[in-house]
C-alpha angles and dihedrals in degrees: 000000000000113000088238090051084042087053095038085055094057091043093054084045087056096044099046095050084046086060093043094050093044095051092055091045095053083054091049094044093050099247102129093044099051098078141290100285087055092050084054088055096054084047084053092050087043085051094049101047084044086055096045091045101061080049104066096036091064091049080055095049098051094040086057091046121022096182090058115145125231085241087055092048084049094040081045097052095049087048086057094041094054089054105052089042082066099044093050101040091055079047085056100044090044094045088051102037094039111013111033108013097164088053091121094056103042098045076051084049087049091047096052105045085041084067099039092057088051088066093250129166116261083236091059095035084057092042092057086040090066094046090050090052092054088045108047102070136120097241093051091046093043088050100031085050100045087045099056087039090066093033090069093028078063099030094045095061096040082064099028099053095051088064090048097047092046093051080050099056089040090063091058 
């Protein structure tokens, strides 16, 4: 194995237990049980370590490899990406089916009385209620998360990599 795809690999491996770790302290924290704006802001903080991850990945990258190409920091980034999405997809299935088995309820509990104390109608409380119910499921969260996962492990490094290339091209 290449030592950036080697690098990528452990990056992917931090993020994706950062993630993990992150996921089960939100729960024990009570972040995922006190309503629907507070689980909004554990996604946030999940948003923001999966951004600084790849970050620093790609710093890594490019410290273990100078020459690196803008198609390698991109390659790298998608390595990365497709590790953590593992890593946090087994988290997921773990956290729903062991830790918080009730998740989809109660997330369905927290939607509903997130609209009723926004003065809805009972016809549009039970409107958002349904789509709760469709949306909070393990396999939506598992797949919207890992999408999202290799979206930014791709999406990061396109933008990343154009700064580093341009430092790069600066020093010279």
């Amino acid at each position: 194995m290449k030592p950036t795809t080697q690098t990528a690999v452990k990056w992917g491996l931090y993020i994706g237990l950062a993630n993990l770790v992150w996921l089960y302290m939100a729960y024990y924290l009570g972040l995922h049980t006190s309503g629907v704006m507070t689980f909004q802001f554990a996604m946030l903080v999940w948003l923001i370590i999966t951004i600084t991850g790849f970050v620093l990945c790609l710093r890594a990258v490019r410290r273990r490899n100078p020459a690196l190409t803008y198609l390698e920091g991109v390659k790298a980034g998608a390595v990365a990406a497709l590790v953590s999405v593992i890593i946090s997809t087994m988290a997921q299935i773990g956290y729903v089916k062991v830790v918080h088995p009730e998740w989809s309820e109660v997330m369905v509990h927290q939607t509903q009385a997130h609209f009723s104390s926004q003065g809805m109608t009972e016809a549009q409380i039970q409107k958002m209620t349904t789509k709760a119910k469709n949306s909070f499921t393990l396999a939506n969260y598992a797949l919207y998360s890992g999408i999202t996962a290799m979206v930014l492990g791709i999406a990061l490094p396109l933008i990343v990599m154009v700064f580093h290339r341009s430092r790069s091209t600066n020093k010279v």
